[in-house]
N, C-alpha and C positions, 0 to 999 in steps of 0.2 A: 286306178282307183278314183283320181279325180274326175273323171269323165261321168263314174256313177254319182257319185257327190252333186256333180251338175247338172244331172238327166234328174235329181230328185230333188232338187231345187228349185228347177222349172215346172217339174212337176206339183209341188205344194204354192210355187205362184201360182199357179192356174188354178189350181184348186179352192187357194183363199178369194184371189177374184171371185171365179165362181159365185164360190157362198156369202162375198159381199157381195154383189148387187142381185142378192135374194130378196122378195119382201118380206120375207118372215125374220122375227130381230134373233130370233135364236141361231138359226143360220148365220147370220153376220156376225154374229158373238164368234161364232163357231172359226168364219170365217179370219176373224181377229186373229183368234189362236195359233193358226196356222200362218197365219203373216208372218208371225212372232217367229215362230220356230223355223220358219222357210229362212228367215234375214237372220239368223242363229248360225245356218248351217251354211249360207255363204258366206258371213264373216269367219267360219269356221274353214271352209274349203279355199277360201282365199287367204287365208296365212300358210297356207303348204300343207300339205299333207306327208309328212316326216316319221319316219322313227327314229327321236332321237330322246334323250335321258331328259328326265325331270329338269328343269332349269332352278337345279340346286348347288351354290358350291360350297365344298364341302370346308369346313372355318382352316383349315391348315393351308388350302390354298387361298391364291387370290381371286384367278379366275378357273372356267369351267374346263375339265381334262380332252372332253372331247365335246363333238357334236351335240347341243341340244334344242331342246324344242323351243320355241318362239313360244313364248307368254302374252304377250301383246292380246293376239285373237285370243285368249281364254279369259285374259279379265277382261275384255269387250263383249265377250259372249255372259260371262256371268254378270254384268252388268245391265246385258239388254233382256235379261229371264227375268231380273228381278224389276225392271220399269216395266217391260210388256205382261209382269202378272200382276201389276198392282193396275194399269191401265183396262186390264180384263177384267179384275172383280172391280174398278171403278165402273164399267160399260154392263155388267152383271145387276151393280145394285142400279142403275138407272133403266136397265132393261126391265128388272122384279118391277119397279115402280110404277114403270110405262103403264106395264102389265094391270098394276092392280089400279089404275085412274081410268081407262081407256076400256079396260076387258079384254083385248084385242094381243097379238105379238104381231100383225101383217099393218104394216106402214101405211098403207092406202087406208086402211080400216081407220088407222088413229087420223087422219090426215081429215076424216069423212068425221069426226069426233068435232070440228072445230064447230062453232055456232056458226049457221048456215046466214046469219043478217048482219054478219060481222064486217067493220072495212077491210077493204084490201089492200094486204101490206103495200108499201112506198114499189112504185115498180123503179125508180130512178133516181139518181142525186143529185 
């Protein structure tokens, strides 16, 4: 089972490359997304892949009866859903904006937006 976990892990890496180094900004949004959720499911596929009991114990004892599952990768995965979706609608509203100054969603386009008599940034420090 882990083998498929990891053939689809590679799989959505490829995928999010992919659609970042697209010039259209919806695609790299796009490609965001799936970053997210690709490094979700290897933090997910790298805590083991178990069946074991909720990691609850139960108040009469002190520790747990048998075998249970690793917590660790679930509040790491729930914690990186909720940074990579506040980093996605942050990269959403700057994309709308791009959007509405520019006209464009294709990088080169906006890039071609700059004043054509303007200096040229610092090439060195």
């Amino acid at each position: 089972m882990e083998t498929g976990f990891t053939f689809a892990v590679a799989v959505f890496f490829a995928a999010s490359f992919y659609l970042l180094m697209s010039r259209r900004i919806v695609r790299m949004l796009l490609g965001v997304a799936i970053l997210g959720n690709a490094t979700n499911l290897l933090i997910f596929t790298a805590g083991r892949l178990t069946r074991g009991s909720p990691p609850v114990i139960p108040p009469e004892a002190s520790m747990p009866a048998g075998a249970i599952a690793n917590p660790l990768p679930q509040a790491l995965i729930l914690t990186a859903i909720v940074i990579s979706f506040s980093f996605f609608a942050f990269l959403l509203v700057l994309a709308y904006r791009a959007n509405q100054e520019t006209g464009h969603d294709d990088v080169d386009a906006m890039r071609l937006a700059e004043p054509k008599h303007s200096p040229l940034p610092p090439e060195g420090y």
